[in-house]
DSSP file (Angstrom, degrees, kcal/mol; ACC not computed):
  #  RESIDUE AA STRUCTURE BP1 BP2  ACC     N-H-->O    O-->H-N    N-H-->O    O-->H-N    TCO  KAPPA ALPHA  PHI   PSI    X-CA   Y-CA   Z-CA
    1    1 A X              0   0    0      0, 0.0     2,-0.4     0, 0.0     0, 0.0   0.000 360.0 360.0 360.0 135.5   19.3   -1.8   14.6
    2    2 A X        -     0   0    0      1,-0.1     2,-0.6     2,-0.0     0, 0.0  -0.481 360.0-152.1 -62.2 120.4   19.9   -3.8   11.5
    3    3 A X        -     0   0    0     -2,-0.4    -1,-0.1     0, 0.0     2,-0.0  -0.855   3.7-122.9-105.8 124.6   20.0   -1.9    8.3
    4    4 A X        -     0   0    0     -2,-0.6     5,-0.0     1,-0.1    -2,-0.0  -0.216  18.6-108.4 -33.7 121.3   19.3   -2.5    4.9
    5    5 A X        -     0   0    0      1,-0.1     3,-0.3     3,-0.1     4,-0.2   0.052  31.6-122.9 -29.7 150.5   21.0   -2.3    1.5
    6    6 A X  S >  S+     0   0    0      1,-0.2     3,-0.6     2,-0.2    -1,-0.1   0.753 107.8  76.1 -49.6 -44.1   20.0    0.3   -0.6
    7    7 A X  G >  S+     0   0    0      1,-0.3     3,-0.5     2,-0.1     4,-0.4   0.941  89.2  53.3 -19.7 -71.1   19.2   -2.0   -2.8
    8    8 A X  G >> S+     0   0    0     -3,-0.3     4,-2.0     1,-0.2     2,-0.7   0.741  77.3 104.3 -65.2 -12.4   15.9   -3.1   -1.0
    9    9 A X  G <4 S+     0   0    0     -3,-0.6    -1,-0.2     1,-0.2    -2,-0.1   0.376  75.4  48.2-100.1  45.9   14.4    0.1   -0.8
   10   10 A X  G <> S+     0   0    0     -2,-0.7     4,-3.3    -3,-0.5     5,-0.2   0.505 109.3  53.2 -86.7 -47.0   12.0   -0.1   -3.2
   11   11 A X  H <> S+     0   0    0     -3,-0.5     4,-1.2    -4,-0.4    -2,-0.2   0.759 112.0  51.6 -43.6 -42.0   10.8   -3.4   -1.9
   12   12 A X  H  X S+     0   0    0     -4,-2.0     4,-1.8     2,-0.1     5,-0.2   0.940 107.3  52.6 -54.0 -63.9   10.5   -1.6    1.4
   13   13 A X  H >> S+     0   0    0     -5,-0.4     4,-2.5     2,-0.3     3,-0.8   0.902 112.4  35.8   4.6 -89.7    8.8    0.8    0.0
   14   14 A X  H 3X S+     0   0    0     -4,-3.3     4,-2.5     1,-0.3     5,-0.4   0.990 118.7  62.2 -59.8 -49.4    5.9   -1.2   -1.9
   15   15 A X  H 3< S+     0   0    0     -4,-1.2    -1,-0.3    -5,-0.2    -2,-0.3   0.700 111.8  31.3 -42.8 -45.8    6.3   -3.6    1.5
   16   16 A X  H XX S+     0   0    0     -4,-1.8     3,-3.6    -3,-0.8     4,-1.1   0.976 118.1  52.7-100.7 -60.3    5.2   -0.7    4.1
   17   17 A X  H 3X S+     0   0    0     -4,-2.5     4,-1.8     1,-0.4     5,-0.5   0.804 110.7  54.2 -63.0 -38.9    2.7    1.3    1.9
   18   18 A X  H 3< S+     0   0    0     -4,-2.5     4,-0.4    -5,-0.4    -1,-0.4   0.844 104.8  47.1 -57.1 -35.8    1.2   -1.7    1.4
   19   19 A X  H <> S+     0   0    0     -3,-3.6     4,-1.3    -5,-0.4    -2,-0.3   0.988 117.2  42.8 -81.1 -59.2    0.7   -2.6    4.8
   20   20 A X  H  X S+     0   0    0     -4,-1.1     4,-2.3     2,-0.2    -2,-0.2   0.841 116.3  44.1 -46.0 -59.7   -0.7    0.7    5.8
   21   21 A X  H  X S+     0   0    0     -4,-1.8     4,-2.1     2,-0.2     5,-0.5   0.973 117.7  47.9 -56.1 -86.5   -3.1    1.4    2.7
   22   22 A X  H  > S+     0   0    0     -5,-0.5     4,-1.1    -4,-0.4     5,-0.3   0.788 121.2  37.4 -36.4 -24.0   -4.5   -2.5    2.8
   23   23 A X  H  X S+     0   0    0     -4,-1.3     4,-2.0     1,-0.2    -1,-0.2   0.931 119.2  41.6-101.1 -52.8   -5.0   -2.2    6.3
   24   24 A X  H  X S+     0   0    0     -4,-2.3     4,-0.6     2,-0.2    -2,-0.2   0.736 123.0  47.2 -25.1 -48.1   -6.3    1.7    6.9
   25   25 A X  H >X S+     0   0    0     -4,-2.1     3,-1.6     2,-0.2     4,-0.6   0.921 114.4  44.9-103.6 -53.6   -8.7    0.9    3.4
   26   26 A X  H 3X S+     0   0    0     -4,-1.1     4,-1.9    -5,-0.5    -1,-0.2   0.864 111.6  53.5 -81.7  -6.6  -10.1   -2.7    4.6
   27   27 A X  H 3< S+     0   0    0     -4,-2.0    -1,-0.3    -5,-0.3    -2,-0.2   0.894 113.7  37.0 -71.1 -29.3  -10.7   -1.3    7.8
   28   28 A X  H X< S+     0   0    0     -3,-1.6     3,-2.6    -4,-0.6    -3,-0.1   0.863 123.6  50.4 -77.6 -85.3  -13.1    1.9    6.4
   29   29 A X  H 3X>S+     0   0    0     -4,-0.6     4,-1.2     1,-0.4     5,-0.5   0.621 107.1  46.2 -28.7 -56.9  -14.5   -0.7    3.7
   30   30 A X  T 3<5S+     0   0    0     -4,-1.9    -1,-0.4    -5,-0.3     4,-0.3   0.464 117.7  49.9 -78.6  30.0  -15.2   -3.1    6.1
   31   31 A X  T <>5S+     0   0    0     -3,-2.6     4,-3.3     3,-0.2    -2,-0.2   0.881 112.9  45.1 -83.7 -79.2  -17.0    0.1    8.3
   32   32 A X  T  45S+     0   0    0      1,-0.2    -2,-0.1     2,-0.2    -3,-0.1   0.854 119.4  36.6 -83.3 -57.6  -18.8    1.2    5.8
   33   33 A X  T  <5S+     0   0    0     -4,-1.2    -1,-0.2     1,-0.1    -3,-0.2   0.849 132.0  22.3 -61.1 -44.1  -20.2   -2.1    4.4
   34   34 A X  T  4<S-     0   0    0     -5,-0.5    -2,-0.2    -4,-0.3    -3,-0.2   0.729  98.4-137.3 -94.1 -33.3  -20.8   -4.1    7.8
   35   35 A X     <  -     0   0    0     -4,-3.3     2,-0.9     1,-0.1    -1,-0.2  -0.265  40.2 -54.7 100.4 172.5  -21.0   -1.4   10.3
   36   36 A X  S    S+     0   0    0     -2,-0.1     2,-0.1    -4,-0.1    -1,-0.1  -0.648  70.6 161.2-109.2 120.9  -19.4   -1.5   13.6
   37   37 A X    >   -     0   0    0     -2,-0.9     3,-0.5     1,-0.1     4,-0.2  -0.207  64.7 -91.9-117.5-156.9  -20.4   -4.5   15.4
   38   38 A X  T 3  S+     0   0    0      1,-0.1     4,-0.2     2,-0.1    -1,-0.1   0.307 129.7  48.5-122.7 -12.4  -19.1   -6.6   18.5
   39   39 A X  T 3> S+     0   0    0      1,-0.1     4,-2.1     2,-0.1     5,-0.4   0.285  76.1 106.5 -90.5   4.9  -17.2   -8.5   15.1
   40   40 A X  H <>  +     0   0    0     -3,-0.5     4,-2.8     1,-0.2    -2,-0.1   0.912  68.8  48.1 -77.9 -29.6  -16.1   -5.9   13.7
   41   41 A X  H  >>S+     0   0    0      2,-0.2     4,-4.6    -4,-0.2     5,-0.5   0.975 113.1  58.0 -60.6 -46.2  -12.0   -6.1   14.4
   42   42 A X  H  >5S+     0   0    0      1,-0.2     4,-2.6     2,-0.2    -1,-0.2   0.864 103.9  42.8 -55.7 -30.9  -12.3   -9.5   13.3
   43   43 A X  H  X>S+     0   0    0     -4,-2.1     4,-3.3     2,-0.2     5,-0.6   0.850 112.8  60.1 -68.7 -47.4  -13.8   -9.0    9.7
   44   44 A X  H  X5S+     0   0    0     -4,-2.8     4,-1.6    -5,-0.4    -2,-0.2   0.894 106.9  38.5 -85.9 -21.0  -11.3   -6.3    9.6
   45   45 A X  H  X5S+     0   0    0     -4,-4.6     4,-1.8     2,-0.2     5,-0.3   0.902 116.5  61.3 -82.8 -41.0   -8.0   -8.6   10.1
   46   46 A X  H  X<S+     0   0    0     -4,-2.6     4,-1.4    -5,-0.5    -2,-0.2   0.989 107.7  36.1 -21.8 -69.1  -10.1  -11.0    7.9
   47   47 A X  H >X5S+     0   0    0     -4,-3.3     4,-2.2     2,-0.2     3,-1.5   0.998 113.9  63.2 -56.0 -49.7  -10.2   -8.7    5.0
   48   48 A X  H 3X<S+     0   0    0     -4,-1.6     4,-3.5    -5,-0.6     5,-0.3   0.861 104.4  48.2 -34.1 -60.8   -6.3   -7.5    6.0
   49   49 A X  H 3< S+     0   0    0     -4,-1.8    -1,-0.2     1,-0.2    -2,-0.2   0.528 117.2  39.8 -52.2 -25.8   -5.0  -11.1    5.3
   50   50 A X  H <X S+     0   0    0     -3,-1.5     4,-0.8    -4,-1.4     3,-0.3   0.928 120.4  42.8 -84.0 -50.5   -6.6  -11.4    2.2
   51   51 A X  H  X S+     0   0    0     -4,-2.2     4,-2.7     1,-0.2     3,-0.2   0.861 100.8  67.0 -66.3 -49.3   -6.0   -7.5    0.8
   52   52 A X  H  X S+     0   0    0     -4,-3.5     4,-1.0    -5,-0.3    -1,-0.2   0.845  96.6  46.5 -67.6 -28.4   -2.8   -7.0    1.7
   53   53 A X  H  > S+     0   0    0     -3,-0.3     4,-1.5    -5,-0.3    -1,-0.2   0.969 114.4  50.2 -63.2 -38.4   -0.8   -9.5   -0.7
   54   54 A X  H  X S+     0   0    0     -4,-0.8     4,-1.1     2,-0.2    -2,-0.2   0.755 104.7  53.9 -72.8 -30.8   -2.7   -8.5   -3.4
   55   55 A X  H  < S+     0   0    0     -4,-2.7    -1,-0.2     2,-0.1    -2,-0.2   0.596 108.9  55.2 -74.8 -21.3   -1.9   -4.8   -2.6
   56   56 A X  H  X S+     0   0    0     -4,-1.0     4,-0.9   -38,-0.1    -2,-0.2   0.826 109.8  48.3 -93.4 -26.2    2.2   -5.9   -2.6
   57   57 A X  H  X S+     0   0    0     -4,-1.5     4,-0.8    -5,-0.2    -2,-0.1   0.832 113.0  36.7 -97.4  -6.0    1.9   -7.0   -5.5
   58   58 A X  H  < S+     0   0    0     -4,-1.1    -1,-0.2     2,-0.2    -2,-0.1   0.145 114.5  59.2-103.1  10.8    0.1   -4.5   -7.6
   59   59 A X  H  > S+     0   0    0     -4,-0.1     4,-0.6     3,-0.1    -2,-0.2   0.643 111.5  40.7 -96.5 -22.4    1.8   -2.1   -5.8
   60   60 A X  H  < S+     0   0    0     -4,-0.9     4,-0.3     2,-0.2    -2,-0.2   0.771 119.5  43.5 -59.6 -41.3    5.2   -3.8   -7.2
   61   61 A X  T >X S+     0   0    0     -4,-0.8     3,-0.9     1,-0.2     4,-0.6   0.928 112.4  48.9 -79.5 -42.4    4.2   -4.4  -10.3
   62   62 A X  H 3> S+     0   0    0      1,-0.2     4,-2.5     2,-0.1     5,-0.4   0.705  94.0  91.8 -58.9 -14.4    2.3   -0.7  -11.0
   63   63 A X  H 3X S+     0   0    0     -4,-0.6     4,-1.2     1,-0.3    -1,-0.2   0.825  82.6  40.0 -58.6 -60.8    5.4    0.8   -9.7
   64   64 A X  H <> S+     0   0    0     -3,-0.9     4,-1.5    -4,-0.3    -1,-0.3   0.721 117.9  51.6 -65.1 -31.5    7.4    1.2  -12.8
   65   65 A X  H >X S+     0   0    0     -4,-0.6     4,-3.0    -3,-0.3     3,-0.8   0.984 108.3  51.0 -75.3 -55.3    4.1    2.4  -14.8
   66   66 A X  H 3X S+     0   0    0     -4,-2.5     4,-0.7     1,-0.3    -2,-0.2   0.675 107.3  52.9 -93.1   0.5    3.3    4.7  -12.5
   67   67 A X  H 3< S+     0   0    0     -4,-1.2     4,-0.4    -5,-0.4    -1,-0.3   0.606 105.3  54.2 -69.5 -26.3    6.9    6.3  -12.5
   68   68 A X  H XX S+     0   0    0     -4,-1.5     4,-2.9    -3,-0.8     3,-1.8   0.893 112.0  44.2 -84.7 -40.7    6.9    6.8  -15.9
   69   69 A X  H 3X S+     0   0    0     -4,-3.0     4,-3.8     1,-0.3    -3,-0.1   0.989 112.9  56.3 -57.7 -42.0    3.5    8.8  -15.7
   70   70 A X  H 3< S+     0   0    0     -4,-0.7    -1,-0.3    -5,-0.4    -2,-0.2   0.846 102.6  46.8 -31.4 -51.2    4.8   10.3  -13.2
   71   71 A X  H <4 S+     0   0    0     -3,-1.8     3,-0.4    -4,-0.4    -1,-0.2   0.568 107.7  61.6-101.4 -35.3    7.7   11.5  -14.8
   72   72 A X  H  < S+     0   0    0     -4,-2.9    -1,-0.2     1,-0.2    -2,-0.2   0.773 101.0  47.9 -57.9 -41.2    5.7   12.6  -17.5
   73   73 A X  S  < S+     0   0    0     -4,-3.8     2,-0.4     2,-0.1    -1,-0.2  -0.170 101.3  90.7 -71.5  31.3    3.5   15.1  -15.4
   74   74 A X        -     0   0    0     -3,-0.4     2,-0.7    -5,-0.0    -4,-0.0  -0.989  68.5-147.5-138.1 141.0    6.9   16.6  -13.9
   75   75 A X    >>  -     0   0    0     -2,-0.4     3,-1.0     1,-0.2     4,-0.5  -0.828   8.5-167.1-107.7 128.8    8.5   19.2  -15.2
   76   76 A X  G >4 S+     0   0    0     -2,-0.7     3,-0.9     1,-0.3    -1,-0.2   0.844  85.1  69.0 -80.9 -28.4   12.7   18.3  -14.3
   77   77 A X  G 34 S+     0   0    0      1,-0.2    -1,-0.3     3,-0.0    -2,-0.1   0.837 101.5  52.1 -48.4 -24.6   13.8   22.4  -15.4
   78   78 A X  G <4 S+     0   0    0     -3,-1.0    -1,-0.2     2,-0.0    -2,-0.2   0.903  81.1 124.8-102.4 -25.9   11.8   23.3  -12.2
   79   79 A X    <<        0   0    0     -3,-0.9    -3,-0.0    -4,-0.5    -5,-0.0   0.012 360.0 360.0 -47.3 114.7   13.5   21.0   -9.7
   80   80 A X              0   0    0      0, 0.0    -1,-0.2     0, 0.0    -2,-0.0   0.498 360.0 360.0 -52.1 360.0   14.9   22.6   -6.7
């Protein structure tokens, strides 16, 4: 199996979480709002294709913001 630099794996990262969240989240959302209907897989890869770029890229950009709050709520004396 091919492996990746080290490098990338932040890019992996945002890249998989992204896929998972966007697709798990438009799938309830489109549940909850349309109901489950003899259309329903199809709305929900609709919505995927739209959600999920936009969830790689605010999860790429927010990345660094939400590592420094991060970093702020953690206290480094305690780390095992």
């Amino acid at each position: 199996m091919h492996k990746f630099h080290p490098k990338y794996t932040q890019l992996l990262v945002a890249f998989f979480m992204s896929c998972f969240m966007a697709f798990l989240m438009s799938g309830i959302v489109t549940l909850l709002n349309a109901g489950y209907s003899s259309g329903f897989v199809s709305q929900w890869l609709h919505a995927y294709t739209i959600v999920w770029p936009i969830a790689f890229v605010l999860l790429s950009v927010l990345r660094p913001l939400v590592t420094k709050i991060v970093a702020r709520l953690v206290d480094d004396s305690k780390a095992v």
